[in-house]
N, CA and C of each residue as an Amber inpcrd file, in Angstrom:
protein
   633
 -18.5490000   1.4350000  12.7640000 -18.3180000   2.6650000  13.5330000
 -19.4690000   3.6360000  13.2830000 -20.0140000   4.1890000  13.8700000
 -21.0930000   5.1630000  14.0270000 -20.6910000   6.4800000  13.7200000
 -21.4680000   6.9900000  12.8600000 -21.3230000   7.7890000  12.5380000
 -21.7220000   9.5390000  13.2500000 -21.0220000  10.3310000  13.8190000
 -21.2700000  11.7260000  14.1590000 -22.3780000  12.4430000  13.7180000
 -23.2120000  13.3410000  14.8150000 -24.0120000  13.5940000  14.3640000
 -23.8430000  15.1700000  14.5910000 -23.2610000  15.7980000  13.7110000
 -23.1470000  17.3700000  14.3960000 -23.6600000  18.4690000  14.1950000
 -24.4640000  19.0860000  15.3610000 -25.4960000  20.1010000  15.2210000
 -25.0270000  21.3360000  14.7400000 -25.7680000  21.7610000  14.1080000
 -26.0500000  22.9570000  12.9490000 -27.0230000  23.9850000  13.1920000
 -27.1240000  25.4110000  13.4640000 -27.9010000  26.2500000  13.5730000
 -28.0750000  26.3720000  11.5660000 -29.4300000  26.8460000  11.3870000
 -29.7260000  27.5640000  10.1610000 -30.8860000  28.2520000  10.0330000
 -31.1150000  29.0720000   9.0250000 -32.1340000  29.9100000   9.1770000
 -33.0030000  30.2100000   7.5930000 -34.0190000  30.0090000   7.7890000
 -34.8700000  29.8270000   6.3040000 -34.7970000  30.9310000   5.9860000
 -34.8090000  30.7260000   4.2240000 -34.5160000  31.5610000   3.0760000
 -35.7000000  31.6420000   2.5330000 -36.3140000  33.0430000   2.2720000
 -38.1200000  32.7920000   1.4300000 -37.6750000  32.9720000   0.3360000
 -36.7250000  34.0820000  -0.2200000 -36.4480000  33.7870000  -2.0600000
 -35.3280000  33.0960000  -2.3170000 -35.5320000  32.5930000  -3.8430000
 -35.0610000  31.6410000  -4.3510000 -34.6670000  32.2670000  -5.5040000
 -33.1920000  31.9550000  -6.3490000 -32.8380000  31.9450000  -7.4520000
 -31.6410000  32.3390000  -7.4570000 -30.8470000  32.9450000  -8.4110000
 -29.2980000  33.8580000  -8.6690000 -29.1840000  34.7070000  -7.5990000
 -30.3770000  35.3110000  -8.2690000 -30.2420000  36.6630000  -7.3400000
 -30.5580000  36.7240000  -5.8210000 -31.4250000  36.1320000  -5.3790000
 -31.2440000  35.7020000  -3.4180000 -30.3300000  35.3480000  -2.9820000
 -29.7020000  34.1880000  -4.0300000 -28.4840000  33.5190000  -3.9100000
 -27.0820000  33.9050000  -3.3520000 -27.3260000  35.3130000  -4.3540000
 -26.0220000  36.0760000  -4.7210000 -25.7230000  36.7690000  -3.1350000
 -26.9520000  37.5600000  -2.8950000 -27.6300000  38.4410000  -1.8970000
 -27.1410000  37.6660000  -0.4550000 -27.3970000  36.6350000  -0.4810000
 -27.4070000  35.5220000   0.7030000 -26.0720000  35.5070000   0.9490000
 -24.9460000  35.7010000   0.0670000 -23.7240000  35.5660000  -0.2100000
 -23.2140000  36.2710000   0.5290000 -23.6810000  37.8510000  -0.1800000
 -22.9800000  39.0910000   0.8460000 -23.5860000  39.2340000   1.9420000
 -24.7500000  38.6260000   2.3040000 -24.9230000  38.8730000   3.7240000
 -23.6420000  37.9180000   5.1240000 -23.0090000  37.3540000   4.2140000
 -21.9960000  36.2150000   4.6850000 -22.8830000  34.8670000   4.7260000
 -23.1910000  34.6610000   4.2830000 -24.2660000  32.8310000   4.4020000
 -24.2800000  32.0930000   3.2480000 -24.4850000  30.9040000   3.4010000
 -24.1950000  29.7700000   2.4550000 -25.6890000  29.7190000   1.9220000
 -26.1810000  29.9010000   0.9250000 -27.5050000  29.2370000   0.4480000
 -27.2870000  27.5080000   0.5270000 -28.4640000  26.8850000   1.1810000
 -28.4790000  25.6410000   0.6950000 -29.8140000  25.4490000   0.7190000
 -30.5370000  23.6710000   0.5970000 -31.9710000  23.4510000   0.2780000
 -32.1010000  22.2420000   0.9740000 -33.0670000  21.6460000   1.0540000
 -33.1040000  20.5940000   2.0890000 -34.0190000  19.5830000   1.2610000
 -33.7470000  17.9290000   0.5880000 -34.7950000  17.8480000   0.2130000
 -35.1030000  16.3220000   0.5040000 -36.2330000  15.7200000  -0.4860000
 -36.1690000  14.0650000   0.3690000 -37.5340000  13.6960000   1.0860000
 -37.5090000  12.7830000   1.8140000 -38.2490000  12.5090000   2.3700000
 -39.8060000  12.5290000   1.9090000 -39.8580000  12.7720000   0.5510000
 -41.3250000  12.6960000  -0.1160000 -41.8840000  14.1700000   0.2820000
 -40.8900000  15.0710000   1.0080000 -41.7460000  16.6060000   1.0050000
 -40.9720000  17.0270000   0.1090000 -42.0780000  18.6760000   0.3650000
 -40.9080000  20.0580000  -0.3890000 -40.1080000  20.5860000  -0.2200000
 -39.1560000  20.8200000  -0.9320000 -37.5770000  21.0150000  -0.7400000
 -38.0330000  22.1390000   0.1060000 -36.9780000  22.4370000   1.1390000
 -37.0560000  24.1670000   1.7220000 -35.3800000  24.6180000   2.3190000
 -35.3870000  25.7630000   1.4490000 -34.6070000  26.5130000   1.2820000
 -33.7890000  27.4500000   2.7730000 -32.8180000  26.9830000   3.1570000
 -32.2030000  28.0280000   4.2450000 -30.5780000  28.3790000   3.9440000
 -30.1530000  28.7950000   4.5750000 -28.9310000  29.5090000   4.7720000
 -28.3330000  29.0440000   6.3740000 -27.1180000  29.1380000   5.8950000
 -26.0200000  28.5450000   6.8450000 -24.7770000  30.1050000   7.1550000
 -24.1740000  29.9100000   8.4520000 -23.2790000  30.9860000   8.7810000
 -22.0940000  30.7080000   7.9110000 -21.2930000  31.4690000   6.7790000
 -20.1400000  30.9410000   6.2050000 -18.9890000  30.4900000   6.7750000
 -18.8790000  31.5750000   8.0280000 -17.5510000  30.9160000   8.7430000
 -17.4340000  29.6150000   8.8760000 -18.6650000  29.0930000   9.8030000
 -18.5890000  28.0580000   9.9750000 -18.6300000  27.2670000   9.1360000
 -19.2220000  26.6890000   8.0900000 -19.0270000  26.0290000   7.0660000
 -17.8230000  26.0830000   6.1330000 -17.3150000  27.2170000   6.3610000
 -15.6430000  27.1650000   5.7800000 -14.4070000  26.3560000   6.6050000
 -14.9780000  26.7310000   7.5670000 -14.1680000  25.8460000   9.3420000
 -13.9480000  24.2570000   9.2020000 -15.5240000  24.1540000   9.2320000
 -15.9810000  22.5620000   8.7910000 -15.2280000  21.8100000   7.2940000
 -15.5210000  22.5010000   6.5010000 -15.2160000  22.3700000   5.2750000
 -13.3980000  21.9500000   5.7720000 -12.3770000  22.9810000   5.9240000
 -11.4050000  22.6050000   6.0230000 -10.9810000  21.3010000   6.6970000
 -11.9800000  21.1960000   7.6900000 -11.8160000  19.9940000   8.7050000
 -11.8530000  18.5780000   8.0840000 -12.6630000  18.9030000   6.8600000
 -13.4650000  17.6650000   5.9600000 -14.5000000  17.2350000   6.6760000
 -15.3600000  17.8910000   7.1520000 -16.7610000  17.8370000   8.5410000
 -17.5030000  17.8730000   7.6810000 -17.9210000  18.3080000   5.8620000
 -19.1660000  18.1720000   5.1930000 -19.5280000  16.8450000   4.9680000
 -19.1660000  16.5390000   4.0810000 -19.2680000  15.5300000   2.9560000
 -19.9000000  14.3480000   3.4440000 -21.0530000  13.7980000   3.2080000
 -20.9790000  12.4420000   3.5020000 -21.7650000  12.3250000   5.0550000
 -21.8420000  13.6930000   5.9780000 -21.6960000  13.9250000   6.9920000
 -23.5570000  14.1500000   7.3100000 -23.8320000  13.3940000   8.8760000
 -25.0660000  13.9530000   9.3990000 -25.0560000  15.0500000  10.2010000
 -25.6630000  15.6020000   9.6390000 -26.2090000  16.9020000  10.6180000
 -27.7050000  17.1470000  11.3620000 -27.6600000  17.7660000  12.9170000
 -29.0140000  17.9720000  13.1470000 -29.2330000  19.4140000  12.9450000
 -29.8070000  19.6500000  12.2970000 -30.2630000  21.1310000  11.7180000
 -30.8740000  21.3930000  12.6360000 -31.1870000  22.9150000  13.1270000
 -31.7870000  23.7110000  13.6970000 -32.1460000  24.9710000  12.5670000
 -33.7460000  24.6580000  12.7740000 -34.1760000  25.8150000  11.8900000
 -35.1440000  26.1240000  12.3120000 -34.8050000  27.5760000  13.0220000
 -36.1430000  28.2770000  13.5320000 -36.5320000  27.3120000  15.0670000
 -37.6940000  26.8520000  15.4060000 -37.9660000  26.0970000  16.4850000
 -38.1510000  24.5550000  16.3510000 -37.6210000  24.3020000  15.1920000
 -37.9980000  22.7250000  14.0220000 -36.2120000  22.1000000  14.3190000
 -35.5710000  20.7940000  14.3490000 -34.8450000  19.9780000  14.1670000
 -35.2580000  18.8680000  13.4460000 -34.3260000  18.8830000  12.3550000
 -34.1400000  17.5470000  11.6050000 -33.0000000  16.7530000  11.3850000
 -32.7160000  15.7050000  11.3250000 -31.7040000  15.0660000  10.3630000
 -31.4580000  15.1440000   9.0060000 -30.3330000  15.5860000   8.9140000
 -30.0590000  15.5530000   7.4180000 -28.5630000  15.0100000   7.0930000
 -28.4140000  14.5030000   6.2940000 -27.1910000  14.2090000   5.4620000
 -26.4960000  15.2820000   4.2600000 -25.3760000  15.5480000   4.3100000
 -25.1250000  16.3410000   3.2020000 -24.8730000  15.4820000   1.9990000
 -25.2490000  16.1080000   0.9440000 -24.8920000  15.2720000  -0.4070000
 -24.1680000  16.1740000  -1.8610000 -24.2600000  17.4850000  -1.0660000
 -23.5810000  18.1250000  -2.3130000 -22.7240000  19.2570000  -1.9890000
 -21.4490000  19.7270000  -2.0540000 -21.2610000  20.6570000  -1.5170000
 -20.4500000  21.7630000  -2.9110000 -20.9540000  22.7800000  -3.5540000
 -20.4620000  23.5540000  -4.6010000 -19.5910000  24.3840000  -3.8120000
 -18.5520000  24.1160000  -4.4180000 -17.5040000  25.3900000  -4.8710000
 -17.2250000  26.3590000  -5.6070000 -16.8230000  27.5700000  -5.3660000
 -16.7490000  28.4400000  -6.1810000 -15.6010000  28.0810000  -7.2450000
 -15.6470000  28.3460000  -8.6020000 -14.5660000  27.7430000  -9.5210000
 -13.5440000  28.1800000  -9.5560000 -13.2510000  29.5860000  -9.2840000
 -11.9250000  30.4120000  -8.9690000 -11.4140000  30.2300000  -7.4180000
 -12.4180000  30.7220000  -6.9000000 -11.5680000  30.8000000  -5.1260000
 -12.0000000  29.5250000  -4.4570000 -12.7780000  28.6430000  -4.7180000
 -12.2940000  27.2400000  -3.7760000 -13.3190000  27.0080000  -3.0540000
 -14.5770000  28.1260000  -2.9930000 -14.9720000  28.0630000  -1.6560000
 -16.1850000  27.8390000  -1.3690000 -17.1010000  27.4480000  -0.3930000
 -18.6780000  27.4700000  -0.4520000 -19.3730000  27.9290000  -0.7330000
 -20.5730000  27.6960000  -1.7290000 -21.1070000  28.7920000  -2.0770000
 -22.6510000  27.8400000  -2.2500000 -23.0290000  26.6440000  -1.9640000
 -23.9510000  26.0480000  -2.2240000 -23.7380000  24.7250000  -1.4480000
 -24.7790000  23.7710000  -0.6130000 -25.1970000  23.1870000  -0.1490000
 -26.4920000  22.4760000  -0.1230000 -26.3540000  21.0850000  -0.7480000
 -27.5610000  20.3470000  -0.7760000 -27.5860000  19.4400000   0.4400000
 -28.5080000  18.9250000   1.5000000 -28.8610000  18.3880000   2.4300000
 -30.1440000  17.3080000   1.8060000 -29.9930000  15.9900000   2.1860000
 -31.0050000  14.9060000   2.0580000 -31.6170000  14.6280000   3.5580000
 -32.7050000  14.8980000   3.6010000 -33.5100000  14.4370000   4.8630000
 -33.6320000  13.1280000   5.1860000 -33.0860000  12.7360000   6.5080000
 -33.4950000  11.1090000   6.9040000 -35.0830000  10.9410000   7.2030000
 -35.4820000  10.2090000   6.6550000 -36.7520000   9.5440000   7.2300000
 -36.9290000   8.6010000   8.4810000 -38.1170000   8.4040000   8.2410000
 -38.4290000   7.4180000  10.0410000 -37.7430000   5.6700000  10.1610000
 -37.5230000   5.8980000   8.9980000 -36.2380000   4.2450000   9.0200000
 -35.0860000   4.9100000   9.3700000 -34.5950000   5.7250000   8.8110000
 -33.6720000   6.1490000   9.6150000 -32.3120000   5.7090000   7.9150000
 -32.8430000   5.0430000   7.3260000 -31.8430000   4.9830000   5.8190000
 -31.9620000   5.9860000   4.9020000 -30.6450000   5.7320000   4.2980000
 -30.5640000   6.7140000   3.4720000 -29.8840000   6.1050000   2.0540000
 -30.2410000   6.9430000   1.0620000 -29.9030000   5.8600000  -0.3870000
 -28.2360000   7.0390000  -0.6990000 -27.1350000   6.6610000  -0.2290000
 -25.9260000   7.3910000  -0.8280000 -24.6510000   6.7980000  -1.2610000
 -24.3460000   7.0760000  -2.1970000 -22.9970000   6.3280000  -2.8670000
 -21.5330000   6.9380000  -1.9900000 -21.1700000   5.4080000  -2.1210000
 -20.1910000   5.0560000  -0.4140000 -18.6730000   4.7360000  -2.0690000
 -17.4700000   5.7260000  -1.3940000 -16.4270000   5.7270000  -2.6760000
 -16.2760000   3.9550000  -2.2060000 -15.4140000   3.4650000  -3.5220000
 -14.1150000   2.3370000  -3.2630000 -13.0080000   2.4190000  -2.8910000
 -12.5390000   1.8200000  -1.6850000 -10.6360000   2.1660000  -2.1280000
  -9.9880000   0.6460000  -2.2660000  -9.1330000   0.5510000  -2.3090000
  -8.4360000  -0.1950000  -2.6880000  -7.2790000  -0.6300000  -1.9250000
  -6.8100000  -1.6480000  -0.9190000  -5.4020000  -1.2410000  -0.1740000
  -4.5950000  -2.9140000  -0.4680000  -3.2130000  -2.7130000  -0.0090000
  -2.3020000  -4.0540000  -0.3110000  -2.1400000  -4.2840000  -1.8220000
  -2.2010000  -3.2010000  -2.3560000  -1.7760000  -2.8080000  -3.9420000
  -0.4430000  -3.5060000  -4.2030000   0.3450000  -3.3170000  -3.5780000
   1.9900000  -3.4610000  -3.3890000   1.9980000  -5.0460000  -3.2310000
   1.2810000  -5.7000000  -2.3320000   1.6780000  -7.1890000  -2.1100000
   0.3400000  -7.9840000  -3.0250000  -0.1440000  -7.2720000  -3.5720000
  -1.3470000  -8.0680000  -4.4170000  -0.1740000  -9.1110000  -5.5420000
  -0.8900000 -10.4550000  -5.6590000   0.2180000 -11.5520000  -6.4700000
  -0.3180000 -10.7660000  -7.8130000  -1.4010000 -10.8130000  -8.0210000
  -1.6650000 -10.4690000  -9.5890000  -1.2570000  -9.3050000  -9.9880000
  -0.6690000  -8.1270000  -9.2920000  -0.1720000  -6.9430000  -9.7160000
   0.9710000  -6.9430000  -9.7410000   1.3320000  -8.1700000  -8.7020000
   3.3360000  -8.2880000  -8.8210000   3.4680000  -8.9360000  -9.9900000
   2.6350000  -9.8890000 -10.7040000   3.0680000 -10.5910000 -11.8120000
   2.5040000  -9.9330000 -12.9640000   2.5520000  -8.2510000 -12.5970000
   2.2600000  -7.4590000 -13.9500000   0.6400000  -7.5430000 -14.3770000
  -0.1330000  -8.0150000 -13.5450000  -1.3990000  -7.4120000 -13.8830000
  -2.1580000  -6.2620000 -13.8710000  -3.2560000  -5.5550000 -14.0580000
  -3.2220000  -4.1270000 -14.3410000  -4.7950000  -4.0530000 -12.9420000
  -4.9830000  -3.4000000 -11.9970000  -6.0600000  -2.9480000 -11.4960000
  -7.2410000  -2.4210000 -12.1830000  -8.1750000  -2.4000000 -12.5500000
  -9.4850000  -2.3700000 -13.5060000 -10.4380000  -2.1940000 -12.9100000
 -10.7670000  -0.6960000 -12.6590000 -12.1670000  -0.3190000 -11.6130000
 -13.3360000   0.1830000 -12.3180000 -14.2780000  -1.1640000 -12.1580000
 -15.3140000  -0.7280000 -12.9230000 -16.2210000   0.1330000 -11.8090000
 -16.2440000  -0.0030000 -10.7920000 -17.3080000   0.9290000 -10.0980000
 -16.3280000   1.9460000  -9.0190000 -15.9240000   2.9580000  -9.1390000
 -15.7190000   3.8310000  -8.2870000 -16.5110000   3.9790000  -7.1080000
 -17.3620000   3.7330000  -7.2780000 -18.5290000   4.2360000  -6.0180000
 -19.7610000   3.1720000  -6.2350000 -20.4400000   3.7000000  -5.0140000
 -21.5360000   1.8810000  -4.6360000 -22.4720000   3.0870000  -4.3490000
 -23.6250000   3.0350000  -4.6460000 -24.7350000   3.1590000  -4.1880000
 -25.5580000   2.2000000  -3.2120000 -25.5260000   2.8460000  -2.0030000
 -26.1970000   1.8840000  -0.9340000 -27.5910000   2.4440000  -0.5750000
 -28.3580000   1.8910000   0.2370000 -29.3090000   1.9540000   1.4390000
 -28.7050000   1.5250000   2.6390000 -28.4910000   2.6690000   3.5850000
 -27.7620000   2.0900000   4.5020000 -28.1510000   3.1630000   5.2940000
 -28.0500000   2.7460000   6.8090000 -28.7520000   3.4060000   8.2830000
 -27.8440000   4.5270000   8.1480000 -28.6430000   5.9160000   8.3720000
 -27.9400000   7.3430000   8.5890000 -26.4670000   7.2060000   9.3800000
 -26.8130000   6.6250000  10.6970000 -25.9040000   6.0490000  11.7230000
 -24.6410000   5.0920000  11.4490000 -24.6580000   4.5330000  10.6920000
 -23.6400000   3.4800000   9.7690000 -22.5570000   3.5470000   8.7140000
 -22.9320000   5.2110000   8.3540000 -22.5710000   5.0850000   6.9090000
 -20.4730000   5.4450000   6.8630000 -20.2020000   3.9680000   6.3900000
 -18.9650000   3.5840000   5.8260000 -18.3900000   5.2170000   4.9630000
 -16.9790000   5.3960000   5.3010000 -16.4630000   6.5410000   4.2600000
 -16.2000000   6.0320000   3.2840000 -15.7580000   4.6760000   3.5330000
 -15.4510000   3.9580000   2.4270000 -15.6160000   2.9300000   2.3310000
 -16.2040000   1.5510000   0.9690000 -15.6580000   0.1600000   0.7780000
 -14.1890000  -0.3080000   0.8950000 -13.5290000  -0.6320000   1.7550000
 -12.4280000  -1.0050000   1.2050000 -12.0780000  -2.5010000   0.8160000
 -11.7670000  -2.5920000  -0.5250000 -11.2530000  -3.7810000  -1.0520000
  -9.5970000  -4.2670000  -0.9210000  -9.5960000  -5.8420000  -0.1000000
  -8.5340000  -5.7960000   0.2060000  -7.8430000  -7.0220000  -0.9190000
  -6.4000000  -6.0730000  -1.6370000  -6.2210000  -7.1700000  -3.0150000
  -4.6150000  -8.0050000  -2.6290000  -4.4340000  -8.2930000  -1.3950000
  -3.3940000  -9.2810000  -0.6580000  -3.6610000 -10.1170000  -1.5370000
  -4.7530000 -11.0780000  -1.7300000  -4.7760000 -12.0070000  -2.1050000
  -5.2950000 -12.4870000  -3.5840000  -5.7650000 -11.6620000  -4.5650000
  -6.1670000 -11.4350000  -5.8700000  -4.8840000 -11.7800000  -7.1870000
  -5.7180000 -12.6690000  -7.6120000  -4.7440000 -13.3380000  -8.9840000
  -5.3970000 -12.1460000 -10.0460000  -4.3560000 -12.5330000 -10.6470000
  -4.8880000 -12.3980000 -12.7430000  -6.3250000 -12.8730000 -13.0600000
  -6.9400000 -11.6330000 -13.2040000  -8.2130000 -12.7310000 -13.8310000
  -9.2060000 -13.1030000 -12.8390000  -9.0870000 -13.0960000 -11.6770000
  -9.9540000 -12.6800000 -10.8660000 -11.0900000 -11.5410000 -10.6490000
 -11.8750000 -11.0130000  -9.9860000 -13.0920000 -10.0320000 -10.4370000
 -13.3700000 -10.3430000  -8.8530000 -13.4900000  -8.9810000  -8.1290000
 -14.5830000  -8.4470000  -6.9960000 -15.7470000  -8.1070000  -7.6570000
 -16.5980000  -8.9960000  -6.7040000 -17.4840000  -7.9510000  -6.7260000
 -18.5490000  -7.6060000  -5.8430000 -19.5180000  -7.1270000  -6.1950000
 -19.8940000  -6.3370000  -4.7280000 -20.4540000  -6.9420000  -3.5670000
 -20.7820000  -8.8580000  -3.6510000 -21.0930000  -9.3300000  -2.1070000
 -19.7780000  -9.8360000  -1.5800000 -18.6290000  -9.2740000  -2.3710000
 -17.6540000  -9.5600000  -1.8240000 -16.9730000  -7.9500000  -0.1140000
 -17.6590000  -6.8210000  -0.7120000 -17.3560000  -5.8190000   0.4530000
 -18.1300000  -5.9580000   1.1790000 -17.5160000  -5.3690000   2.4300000
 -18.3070000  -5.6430000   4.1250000 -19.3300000  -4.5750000   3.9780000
 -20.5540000  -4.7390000   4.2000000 -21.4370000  -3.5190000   4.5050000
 -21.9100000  -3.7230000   5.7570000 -22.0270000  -2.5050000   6.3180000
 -22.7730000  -2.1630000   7.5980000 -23.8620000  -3.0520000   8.0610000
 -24.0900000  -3.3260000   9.0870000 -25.6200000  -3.4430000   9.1010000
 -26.1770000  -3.0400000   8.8900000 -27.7710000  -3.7330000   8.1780000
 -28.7120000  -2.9170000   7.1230000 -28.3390000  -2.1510000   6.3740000
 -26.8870000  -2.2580000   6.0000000 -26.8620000  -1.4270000   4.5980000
 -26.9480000  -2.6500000   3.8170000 -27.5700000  -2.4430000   2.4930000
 -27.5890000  -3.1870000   1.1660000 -27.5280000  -2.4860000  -0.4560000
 -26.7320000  -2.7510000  -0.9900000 -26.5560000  -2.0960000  -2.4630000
 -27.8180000  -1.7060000  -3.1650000 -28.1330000  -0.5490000  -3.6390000
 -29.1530000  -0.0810000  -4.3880000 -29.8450000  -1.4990000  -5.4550000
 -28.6590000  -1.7440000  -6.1860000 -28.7110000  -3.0040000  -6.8440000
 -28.7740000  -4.2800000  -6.6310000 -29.8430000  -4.7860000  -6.8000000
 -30.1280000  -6.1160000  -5.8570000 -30.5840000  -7.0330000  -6.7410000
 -30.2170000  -7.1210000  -8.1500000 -30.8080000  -8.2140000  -9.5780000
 -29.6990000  -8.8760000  -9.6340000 -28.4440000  -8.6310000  -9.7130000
 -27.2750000  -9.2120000  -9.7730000 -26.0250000  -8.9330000  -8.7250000
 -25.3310000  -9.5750000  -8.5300000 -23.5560000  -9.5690000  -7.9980000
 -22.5900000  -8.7850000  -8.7500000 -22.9160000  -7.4630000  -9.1110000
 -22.4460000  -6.6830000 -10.2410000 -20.4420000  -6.6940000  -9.6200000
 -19.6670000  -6.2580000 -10.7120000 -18.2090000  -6.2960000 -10.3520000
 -17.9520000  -4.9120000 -10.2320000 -16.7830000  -4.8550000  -9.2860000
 -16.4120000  -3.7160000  -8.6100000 -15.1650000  -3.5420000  -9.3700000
 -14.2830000  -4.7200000  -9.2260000 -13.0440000  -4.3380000 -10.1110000
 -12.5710000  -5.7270000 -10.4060000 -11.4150000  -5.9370000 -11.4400000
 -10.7410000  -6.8970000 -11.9620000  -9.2890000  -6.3720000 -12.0200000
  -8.6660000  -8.1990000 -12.2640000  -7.4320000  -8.2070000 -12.3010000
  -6.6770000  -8.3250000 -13.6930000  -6.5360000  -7.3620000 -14.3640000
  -6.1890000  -8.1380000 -15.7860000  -5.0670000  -8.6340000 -16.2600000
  -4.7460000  -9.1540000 -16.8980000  -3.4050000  -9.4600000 -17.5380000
  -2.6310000  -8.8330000 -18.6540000  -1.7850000  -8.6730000 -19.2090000
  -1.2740000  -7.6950000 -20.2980000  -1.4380000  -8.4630000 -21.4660000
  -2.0270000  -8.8040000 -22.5650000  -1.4510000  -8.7400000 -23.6270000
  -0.6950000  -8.5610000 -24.4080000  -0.2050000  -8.9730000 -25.7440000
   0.9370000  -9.1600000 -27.2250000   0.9690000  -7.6840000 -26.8060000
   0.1690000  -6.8440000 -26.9640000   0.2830000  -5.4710000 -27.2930000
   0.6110000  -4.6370000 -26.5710000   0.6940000  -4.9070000 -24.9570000
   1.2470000  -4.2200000 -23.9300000  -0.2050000  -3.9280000 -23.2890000
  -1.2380000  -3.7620000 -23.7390000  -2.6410000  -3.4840000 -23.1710000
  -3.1760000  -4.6640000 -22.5890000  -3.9080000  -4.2330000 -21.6500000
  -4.7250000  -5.3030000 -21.0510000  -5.5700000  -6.4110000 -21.3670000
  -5.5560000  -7.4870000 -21.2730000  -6.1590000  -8.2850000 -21.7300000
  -7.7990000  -8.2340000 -21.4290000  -8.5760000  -7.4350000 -20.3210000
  -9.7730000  -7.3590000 -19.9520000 -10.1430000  -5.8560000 -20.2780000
  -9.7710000  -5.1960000 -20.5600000  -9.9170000  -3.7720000 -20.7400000
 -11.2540000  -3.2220000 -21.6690000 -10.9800000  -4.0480000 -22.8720000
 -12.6650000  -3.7270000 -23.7550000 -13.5940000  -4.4890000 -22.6650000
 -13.3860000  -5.7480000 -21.8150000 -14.1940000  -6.6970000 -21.5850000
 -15.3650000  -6.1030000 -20.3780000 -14.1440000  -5.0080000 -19.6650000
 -14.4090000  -4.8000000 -18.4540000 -15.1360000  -2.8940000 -19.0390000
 -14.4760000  -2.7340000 -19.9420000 -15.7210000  -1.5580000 -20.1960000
 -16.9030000  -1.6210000 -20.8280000 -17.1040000  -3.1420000 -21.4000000
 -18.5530000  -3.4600000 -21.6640000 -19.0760000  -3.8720000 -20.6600000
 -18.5610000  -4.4230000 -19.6820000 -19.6020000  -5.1030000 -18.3700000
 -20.1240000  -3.6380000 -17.8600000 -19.1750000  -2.7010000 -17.5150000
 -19.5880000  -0.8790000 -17.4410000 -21.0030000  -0.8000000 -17.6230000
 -20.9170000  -0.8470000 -19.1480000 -21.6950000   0.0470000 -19.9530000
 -23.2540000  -0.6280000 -20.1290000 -22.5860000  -1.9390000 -20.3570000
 -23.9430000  -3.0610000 -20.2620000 -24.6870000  -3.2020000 -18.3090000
 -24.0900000  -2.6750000 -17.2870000 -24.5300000  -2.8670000 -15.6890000
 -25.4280000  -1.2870000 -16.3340000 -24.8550000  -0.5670000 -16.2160000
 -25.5760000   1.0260000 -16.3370000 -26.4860000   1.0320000 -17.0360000
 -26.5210000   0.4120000 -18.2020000 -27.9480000   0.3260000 -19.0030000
 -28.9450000  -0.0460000 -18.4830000 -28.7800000  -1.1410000 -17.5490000
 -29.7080000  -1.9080000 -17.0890000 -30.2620000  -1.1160000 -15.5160000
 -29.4200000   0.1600000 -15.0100000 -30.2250000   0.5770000 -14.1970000
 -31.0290000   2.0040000 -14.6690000
């Protein structure tokens, strides 16, 4: 499914720091920065309403936008969106610029569905997610909200892993040395704990080292 591309007025910011920041605030506008593409980051501001609008909609996250800034349009992807810690609300915006391939390097969540009829969870096995999230390369135009892993059919002791999820066309995992695991099925142990649980937080710790 293709992904939306929804246009954005914004307007460049010349200072930078707390204090522009703050300033940018009460003028009603979102500070954000734009960066990527092997240039220099550059700094604009967004209307708050609208980005509060969006925001409720769930229209940021994950999401392409064609910026309008000044007499210039670009593509961008959002990749960060700060909240204020008390009231909830926008107060910062990071944007990644698409380049002339048109990919973009962003971590796509996992979910998980058929929890309920999975055999290895009916016979008391435990779900074991070693990767929450995938880092891909994958076309601006393409990008999945989610992997979903389907565990209908997953025993005890079994292991996804990642050439097992569907990716887009031309998307491919950041990681390309190994078939790293996404999640396992474990079994319980004497002790009531899982039988893969140390096993599956060393495969963790030992994949991450290695990137």
């Amino acid at each position: 499914m293709a992904t939306e591309t929804i246009e954005l007025e914004a307007a460049t910011r010349g200072r930078v720091g707390k204090g522009a920041a703050r300033q940018t605030r009460r003028e009603g506008r979102v500070p954000a920065v734009i960066y990527g593409d092997k240039k220099e980051p550059e700094t604009i501001s967004l209307d708050y309403n609208q980005v509060w609008k969006m925001y409720l909609k769930g229209q940021f996250m994950a999401k392409v936008f064609k910026l309008k800034v000044g007499d210039s349009q670009q593509l961008v992807v959002s990749r960060d969106l700060q909240l204020d810690p008390v009231k909830d609300t926008p107060i910062h915006i990071d944007f990644l610029r698409i380049g002339k391939d048109g990919l973009i390097r962003i971590q796509v969540p996992v979910k998980f569905k058929n929890e309920t009829t999975c055999p290895g969870l009916k016979r008391g096995g435990v779900l074991n997610i070693v990767r929450h999230e995938i880092e891909v390369w994958v076309p601006y135009d393409k990008i999945p909200p989610a992997f979903e892993v389907d565990l209908a059919s997953v025993q005890i002791g079994q292991s996804i892993h990642v050439s097992a999820l569907p990716m887009p066309d031309g998307a491919k995992p950041v990681i390309q040395d190994r078939d790293f695991t996404v999640a396992t099925i474990a079994g319980r142990g004497p002790s009531g704990g899982t039988e893969e649980e140390e096993t599956a937080t060393e495969t963790e710790a030992t994949e991450e080292s290695k990137e």
